[in-house]
C-alpha angles and dihedrals in degrees: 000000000000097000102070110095096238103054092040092057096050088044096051090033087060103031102039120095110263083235089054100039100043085062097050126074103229089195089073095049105139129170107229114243082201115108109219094183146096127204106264083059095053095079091056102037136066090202089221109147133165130197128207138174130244114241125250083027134088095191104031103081128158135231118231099191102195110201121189119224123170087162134058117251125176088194089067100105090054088044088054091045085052091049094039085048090055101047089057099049084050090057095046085057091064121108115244092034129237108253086212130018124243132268108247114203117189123211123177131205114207128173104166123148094256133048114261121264109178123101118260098219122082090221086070089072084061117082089207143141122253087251094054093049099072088070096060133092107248142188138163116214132212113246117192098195115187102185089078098052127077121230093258099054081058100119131202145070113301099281088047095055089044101056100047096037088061088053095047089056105032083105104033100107089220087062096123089061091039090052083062090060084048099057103052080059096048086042085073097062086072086122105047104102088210092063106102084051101054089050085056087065096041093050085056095052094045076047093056106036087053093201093129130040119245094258090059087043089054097038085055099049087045091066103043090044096041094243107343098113097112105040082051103047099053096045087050098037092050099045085045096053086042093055088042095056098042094052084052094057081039090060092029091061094043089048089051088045099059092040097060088055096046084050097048093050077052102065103030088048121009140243111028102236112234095242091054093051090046092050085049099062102054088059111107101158101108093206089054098049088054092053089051095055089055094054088047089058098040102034112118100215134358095261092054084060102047082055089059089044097058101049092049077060111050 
């Protein structure tokens, strides 16, 4: 939802500081298509990245990293600095190089069922004197956090509200009968040609969250569509059980995979040491793993092959 352009600039347009806002030129938001992260920071980051330009500058732009939180961490701010980290060097990498570095500003989106309690600025993870703390990096983040605001104070255009009003509520037990009051918001959207489109993503999300059967999805999306319900719901529920399946034979064939080279090790030496076991199933590069499984059946020693393993690795 909240990577099409329009959405994103009417989000960002209500929810960034007026200090913030009045120095950015909506009009060159973009969503980077670059991905910034490894893959022990998947699991904690959406990627989802706009850039925007200063105003009064071609070649000055901004960052907005939104990051999507529907749980409370302390460790966030260090999620963000690794993030952040990654993005620069990123940057650096680029040919012809960027004579400064971007402004990053984090913003995080949080619609958790309690109000978040955790501080905003990365100092707050340090137990330091004043005096030692000068000597630390620091940053303060954005949080956009919707369970302190009522429905009414939900700002935006239709799609916005909507959005963020379905977050807000994806929790709340009573979510049927708030999905009525839904509809009659999403009803107004009957003239935006993009609207089959968006329900498509909203159908997903409902999908995913499973927090309504597929009679109270449709009869939603009937409401708000004026009766589209059913042509919405089979295309979407089709497309989502096909990506499902095919990212389980996807994890069935990397788990084998890992498997047959833990159980190889096993035969030729031994014993498979913790930390090896451990190396191996990280690994998610198909072509990697194969290679490892030769090695496994053709290493001379088990040290030979923790040598292999390390350098894969590295």
């Amino acid at each position: 939802m909240f990577s099409g352009q329009d959405l994103a600039k009417d989000f960002l347009a209500n929810y960034l500081p007026g200090y913030i806002l009045g120095q950015l030129d909506l009009s060159t938001l973009e969503t980077t298509t670059d991905s910034f992260v490894d893959d022990q920071l998947k699991e904690h980051f959406s990627d989802l990245v706009y850039r925007v330009n200063i105003k009064q500058s071609q070649q000055a732009y901004v960052c907005i990293l939104l990051e999507h939180k529907s749980y409370q961490e302390r460790l966030v701010p260090l999620q963000l600095f690794r993030y952040m980290n990654q993005m620069w060097s990123y940057v650096i990498s680029q040919q012809p190089a960027s004579e400064y570095l971007p402004v990053i500003i984090p913003l995080v989106f949080y619609h958790g069922a309690t109000t978040w309690a955790g501080s905003t600025k990365f100092s707050s993870l340090f137990n330091a004197t004043d005096e030692l703390k000068r000597h630390l990096p620091d940053f303060e983040y954005l949080l956009l956090d919707l369970s302190t605001l009522a429905d009414e104070e939900i700002k935006g255009d239709v799609k916005t509200r909507m959005t963020l009003l379905l977050q807000k509520h994806i929790n709340d037990p009573e979510l049927v009968s708030r999905l009525v009051d839904l509809a009659y918001l999403y009803h107004q959207m009957t003239t935006d040609p993009g609207q089959i489109e968006f329900f498509k993503v909203v159908a997903q999300y409902l999908i995913f969250t499973d927090k309504l059967t597929k009679k109270e999805i449709t009869a939603f999306l009937d409401r708000a569509t004026s009766g589209k319900g059913g042509e919405i719901m089979p295309t979407v529920a089709e497309q989502f059980i096909e990506e499902g399946i095919q990212k389980g034979i996807q994890q069935g064939v990397l788990i084998k995979a890992r498997e047959d080279i833990v159980e190889g090790i096993e035969i030729r030496f031994g014993q498979v040491p913790n930390e090896i076991t451990e190396s191996i199933s990280e690994l998610s590069d198909m072509v990697l793993l194969k290679a490892l499984h030769k090695q496994a059946i053709l290493a001379k020693n088990i040290d030979e092959f923790i040598l292999a393993l390390k350098k894969s690795t590295n």
